[in-house]
C-alpha positions, 0 to 999 in steps of 0.5 A: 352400353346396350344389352346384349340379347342371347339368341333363343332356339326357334325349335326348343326354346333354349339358348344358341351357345356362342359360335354356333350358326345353325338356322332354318327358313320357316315361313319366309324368315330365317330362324336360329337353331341351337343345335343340328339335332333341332335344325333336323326335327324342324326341317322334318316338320318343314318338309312333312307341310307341318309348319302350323306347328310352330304357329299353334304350338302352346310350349316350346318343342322336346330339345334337338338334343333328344333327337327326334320327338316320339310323335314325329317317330310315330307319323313316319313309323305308323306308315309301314306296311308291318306296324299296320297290320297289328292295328289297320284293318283293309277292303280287299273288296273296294276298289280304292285302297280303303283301309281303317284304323281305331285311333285314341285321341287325347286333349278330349273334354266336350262335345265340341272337341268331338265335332271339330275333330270330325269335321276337320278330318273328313274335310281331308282329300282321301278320308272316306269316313270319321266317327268318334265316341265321346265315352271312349274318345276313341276314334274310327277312320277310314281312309283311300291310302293312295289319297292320304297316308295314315301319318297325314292323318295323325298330323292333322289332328296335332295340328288343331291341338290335339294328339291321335294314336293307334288305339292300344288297351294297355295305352289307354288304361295308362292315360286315363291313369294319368288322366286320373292323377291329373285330376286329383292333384289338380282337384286337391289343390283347388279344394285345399287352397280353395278351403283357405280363401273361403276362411278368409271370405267368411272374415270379410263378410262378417266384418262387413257387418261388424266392421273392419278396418280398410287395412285389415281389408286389404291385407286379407284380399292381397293374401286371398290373391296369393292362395287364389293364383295357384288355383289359376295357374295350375288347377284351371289350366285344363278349361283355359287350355282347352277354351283357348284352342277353340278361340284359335279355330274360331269354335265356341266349346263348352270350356269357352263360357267357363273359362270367360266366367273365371277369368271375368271374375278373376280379373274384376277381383284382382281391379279391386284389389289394387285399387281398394274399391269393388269386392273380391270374388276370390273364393267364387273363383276357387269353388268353380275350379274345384266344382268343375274339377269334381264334375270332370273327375266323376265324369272320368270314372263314368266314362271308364266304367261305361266302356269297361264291357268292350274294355273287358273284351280286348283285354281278354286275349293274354299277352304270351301263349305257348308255342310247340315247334317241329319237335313239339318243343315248347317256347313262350311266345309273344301272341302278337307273334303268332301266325297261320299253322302254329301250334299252340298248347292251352292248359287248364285255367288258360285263355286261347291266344287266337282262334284255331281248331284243336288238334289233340283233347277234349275240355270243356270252354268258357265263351261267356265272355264272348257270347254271354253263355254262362254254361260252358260248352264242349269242345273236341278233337277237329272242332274251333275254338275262339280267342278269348276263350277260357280253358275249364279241365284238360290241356289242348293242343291248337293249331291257329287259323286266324290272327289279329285283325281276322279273329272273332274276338277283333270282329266283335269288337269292330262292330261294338266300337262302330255301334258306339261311335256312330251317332243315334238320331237323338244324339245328332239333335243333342250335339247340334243344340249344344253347339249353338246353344254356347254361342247363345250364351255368350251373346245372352251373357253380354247383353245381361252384363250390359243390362247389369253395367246401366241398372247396377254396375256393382252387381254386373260382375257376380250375375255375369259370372253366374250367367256364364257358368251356370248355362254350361251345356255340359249335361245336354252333350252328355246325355246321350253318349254315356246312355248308349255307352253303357247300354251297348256294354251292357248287352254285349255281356248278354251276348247280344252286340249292337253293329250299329249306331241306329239299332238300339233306338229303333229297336224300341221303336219297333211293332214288327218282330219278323222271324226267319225260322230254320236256324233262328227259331231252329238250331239249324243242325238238321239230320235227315230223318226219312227219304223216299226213293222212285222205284228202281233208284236206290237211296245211297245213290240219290244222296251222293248225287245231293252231295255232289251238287251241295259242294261248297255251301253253308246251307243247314241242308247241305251240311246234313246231306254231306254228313249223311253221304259220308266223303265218297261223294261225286264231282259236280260241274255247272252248279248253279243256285236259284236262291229259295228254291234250289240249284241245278249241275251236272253229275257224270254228265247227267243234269240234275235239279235239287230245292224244294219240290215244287222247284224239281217238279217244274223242272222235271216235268214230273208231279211228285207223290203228294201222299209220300210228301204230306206224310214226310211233312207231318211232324214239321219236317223240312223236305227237299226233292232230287230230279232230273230232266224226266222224273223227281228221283227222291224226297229227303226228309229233314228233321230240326229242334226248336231253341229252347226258349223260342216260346218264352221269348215269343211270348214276352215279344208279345206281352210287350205288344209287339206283333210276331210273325214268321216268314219261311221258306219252307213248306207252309205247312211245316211253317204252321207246325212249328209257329203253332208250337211257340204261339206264333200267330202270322205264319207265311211259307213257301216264300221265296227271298224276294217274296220275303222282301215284298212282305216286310216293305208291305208292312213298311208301307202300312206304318209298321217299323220292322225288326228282322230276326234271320239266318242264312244266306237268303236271309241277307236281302230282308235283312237289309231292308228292315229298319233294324236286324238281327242276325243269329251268330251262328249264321252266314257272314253274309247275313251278319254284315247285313245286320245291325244286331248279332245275337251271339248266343244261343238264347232268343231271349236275349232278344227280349233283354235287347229291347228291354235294355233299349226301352230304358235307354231311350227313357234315361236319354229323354230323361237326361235331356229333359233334366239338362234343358229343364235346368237351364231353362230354370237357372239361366233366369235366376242367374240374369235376375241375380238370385244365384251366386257365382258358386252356387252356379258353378255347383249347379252345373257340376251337379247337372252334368253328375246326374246326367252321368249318373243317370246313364250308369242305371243302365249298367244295373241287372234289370231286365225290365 
């Protein structure tokens, strides 16, 4: 009588209880479900154009019984327009739907699995951009929302193997605990089951020499299979796993060499076995697993530790603050909760939840955090404060003005995971050697296992082995991403943040450091010092009439001004600015022009008082004129301080060979005053911005690689041209989107940190280059001759990958030269 077959859950895999006759069509066929809850969760998949799930899956499904799985819950909930607005971030200013989203992904182990990911995403109608940082794993998309939604997104990295979700501090801190854990369970029982088959190798060799008898023999290679079969199940599983996706999308990752090196070995050991002829290399297999493991394990803590500045950052925001309601009653809130126009009370000892200006009290704040002072800086009644911020001595009262995704603290970290994850040029060139370079070793594997099989079949085994594991391109791929890691953290904690991939390479690169000067050499916090007056006007007048046209701009001038004419300043119409040079409205129906002189004199038709002028200009004042249509009304007088360390980082830039030199929009001779006073040879002044521009592409064109250093709206054109810049912190947001580097500080020389710290990573990169492809063009040889065992290969490039590693971590040490 034949057997009866019990009918097995298409979806989880468990049996179809008696009477029960649920099914689904998937793909043409009529599949058994064994409950309604399974029958749901795949016809969810189904209708979703999911269906690849079920041919690329590796287990079978969570049971129906469990409802719907967490990631199908995840997909739909990750669409809604709320849960985005913790974590999406959108171009009001595109005209698509852009938005973008930091996405962590797990199942990550090489560069390979890096440049898959990208490349199958940004194939997706509707994605506009995909960058991933192989330190952090994590992943920075950009996607026209009214082409494809976030859910697809998600799904389509499952599909390929992989898992995506939006990145959280708290979640990723626990998968690489689990991560961790993984390993060592992992790593200790290669080593303990490991430790056991070498005893039994090292008994076999000597009674090679000694004598042994066969059955002896044979009883020592059944139980070596024994302790061996766990280390393959269950130890190996993460390069089988991982080796097997690839082959599936017909890719060739660094775990594809590998694992074929194990399961060669494995598999001729175990022929020996049963047979009774041939060696065993049951001892090789276990000291890959555990070499590789132990590789794997450090490079882990590496990549946790490269990362642990921008890691730092976000977890420095606390999760609950305190809430004041209309009765000023106190409530311990959630910060996620917070929105525009709470009020917040900040004690002593505690972090600002988000950023907000302080309503009541003075205390002293910690921004080292976020800008890398180390001194704290006073912060009063009326005056911002910034999330991340830590409060030193009295309690204040806050009300928030940005939250989430618009605090300073989010931007920040914004810019340095988009400098992470964009690619330097050297770094592309790393990623695409390593690419190919693993399909060369498997063809040059099997063109040495065919040489090996004609001259000497008994050694084709070990040698092939060797050859395929010793060749592994993991330090290549490593060599680069961990060095600008632990670079860009580094200099984060010196209040200079890198925005862009680029900047850091071409900064050592650079042999032009241009300065703007006000607000970049300056503080840019002008007060006006002196002013004259045509006879028969009177200064007060002259001042709200400036006022009056300054309405609405950032400008270091504007400010003083208004500041100086108090809040009874005048309604002005028709303003219009000419960038450099000043601007023109009207005031009580009267037109009037306000820049440089030079700007009013033109347009007035009248010549200014050039005694009154150079008189005004002698201590390196920056001075603006008043006009009208008949005369120049007036001269104003600004007065500006030198940062403290301008000449100490003047002087190092140029002990380090760089040629300085300052464009200015002010008068040249103010220009000379202040560039004499730090040692600043190459001065230009009275420099519109486009003329600024025409002087940094003239330098472009005679071979010269230009770093910019500016503030200010009219800097934002230059900026943009130079082939890498730095914007001052404190600066227009204009100019710092321009950027590819904010100085957050105070400090200029926390410049000369920045190209210091890029000098060395370039160095450690080309050092960790030379040494990946040094090694392999020393052992890929001695493996195919022969001269190098199985274990000894597995060794070496675990250790070619630690000192690669290794290597990069330099870069977190306290050297600044």
């Amino acid at each position: 009588m034949p057997e009866l077959r019990t009918l097995q859950c298409f979806h989880c895999g468990l049996p179809v209880p008696e009477g029960i006759d649920f099914t689904l069509l998937i793909d043409g066929e009529s599949q058994p479900m064994c409950c309604k809850g399974c029958e749901a969760v795949a016809k969810a998949i189904i209708d979703a154009g999911m269906g690849d799930y079920y041919k690329f899956r590796t287990e079978n499904a969570p049971t129906g019984r469990e409802l719907v799985p967490d990631f199908l819950q995840q997909i739909s909930i990750y669409d809604n327009e709320t849960v985005q607005g913790s974590f999406v971030r959108r171009d009001t200013t595109a005209a698509a739907d852009e938005r973008e989203a930091d996405l962590i992904l797990e199942g990550i182990t090489c560069a390979a699995c890096i440049w898959l990911n990208e490349r199958h995403l940004a194939a997706l109608p509707g994605v506009l951009e995909v960058a991933i940082n192989y330190t952090t794993h994590r992943a920075r998309v950009k996607w026209d929302n009214s082409q494809i939604r976030l859910s697809e997104i998600l799904a389509a990295v499952s599909r390929i193997g992989y898992l995506a979700h939006p990145y959280d501090p708290n979640r990723q801190q626990q998968l690489l605990e689990q991560e961790r854990r993984r390993h060592i369970r992992r790593l200790g029982l290669a080593g303990v089951l490991g430790m056991q088959v070498m005893m039994i190798a090292v008994a076999l060799y000597l009674g090679a020499f000694s004598g042994i008898e066969e059955h002896f023999r044979q009883f020592f290679h059944w139980v070596s299979l024994g302790l061996t079969l766990p280390v393959m199940l269950y130890s190996a599983q993460p390069f089988f796993r991982t080796a097997w996706r690839d082959v599936r999308r017909l890719q060739a990752g660094m775990d594809v060499p590998v694992s074929i090196g194990i399961l060669v070995a494995f598999a001729g050991s175990v022929y020996a076995t049963f047979t009774g002829h041939g060696e065993v290399y049951y001892d090789s297999v276990c000291m890959f697993v555990f070499f590789l493991l132990t590789g794997r394990y450090f490079e882990l803590v590496a990549r946790k530790r490269a990362a642990e500045a921008s890691e730092t950052l976000v977890r420095s925001v606390p999760a609950m603050a305190t809430r004041l309601g209309s009765n000023n009653e106190e409530t311990l809130v959630a910060v996620a909760e917070l929105i525009v126009g709470d009020r917040v009370r900040v004690r002593p000892g505690e972090t600002v939840p988000a950023d907000g200006l302080i309503l009541e009290g003075q205390s002293s704040m910690d921004e080292s955090l976020l800008t890398g002072e180390s001194l704290p800086v006073k912060r009063g009644r009326h005056e911002r404060v910034v999330g991340g911020a830590i409060n030193i001595e009295s309690p204040l009262l806050i009300r928030i003005e940005q939250v989430g995704q618009d605090t300073v603290l989010s931007s920040i970290l914004r810019l340095l995971d988009r400098a992470q994850t964009e690619k330097p040029r050297i770094t592309q060139l790393a990623d695409r050697t390593a690419a190919w370079f693993v399909f060369a070793v498997l063809l040059l594997a099997g063109s040495v296992a065919a040489y090996w099989w004609q001259v000497d079949p008994a050694h084709w085994l070990p040698i092939t082995v060797s050859v395929l594991v010793v060749t592994c391109p993991c330090a290549l791929s490593l060599a680069t991403p961990t060095a600008v890691t632990a670079a860009t953290g580094k200099l984060i904690v010196s209040g200079l943040l890198a925005t862009r991939g680029h900047a850091l390479e071409t900064l050592a690169r650079a042999t032009h450091i241009v300065f703007d000067k006000t607000g970049t050499l300056t503080h840019g916090t002008l007060n006006l010092v002196a002013s004259e007056v045509s006879k028969g006007h009177d200064v007060d007048a002259c001042l709200a009439i400036a006022a009056a046209l300054e309405t609405g701009s950032e400008h270091p001038i504007a400010r003083a001004i208004r500041h100086k004419a108090g809040t009874n300043g005048l309604p002005a119409v028709e303003i219009r600015n000419t960038p450099g040079a000043g601007l023109k409205g009207q005031v009580n129906g009267q037109r009037y022009w306000l820049g440089t002189p030079l700007f009013v004199e033109q347009q007035s038709g009248q010549k200014y008082d050039s005694r009154a002028l150079q008189t005004l200009r002698a201590s390196g004042n920056t001075v603006i004129a008043l006009g009208n249509g008949q005369a120049v009304l007036a001269l104003f007088a600004f007065g500006d301080t030198l940062r403290d360390d301008a000449a100490e980082a003047v002087a190092a830039l140029k002990a380090a060979g760089k040629q300085v030199v300052l464009l200015s929009g002010d008068h040249l001779a103010v220009a000379q005053h202040v560039a004499g006073k730090i040692g600043i040879d190459e001065v230009y002044g009275d420099l519109l911005p486009g003329e600024k521009l025409a002087h940094v592409r003239h330098l472009q064109k005679q071979g010269a690689v230009v770093a910019m250093v500016g503030d200010g709206i009219n800097d934002a054109p230059v900026l943009a041209a130079a082939q890498v810049s730095i914007a001052m912190g404190g600066g227009t947001q204009l100019a710092a989107a321009s950027a590819d580097m904010l100085l957050l500080s105070d400090r200029l020389t926390g410049l000369v940190e920045g190209l210091n710290m890029a000098k060395r990573m370039l160095w450690v990169i080309r050092q960790n280059l030379f040494w990946a492809l040094t090694y392999n063009l020393l052992a890929l040889p001695a493996a195919a001759a022969g001269y190098i065992a199985p274990w000894m290969a597995a060794l070496g490039m675990s250790a070619s990958s630690l000192i690669v590693v290794g290597n990069a971590l330099r870069l977190l040490r306290n050297k600044r030269n």
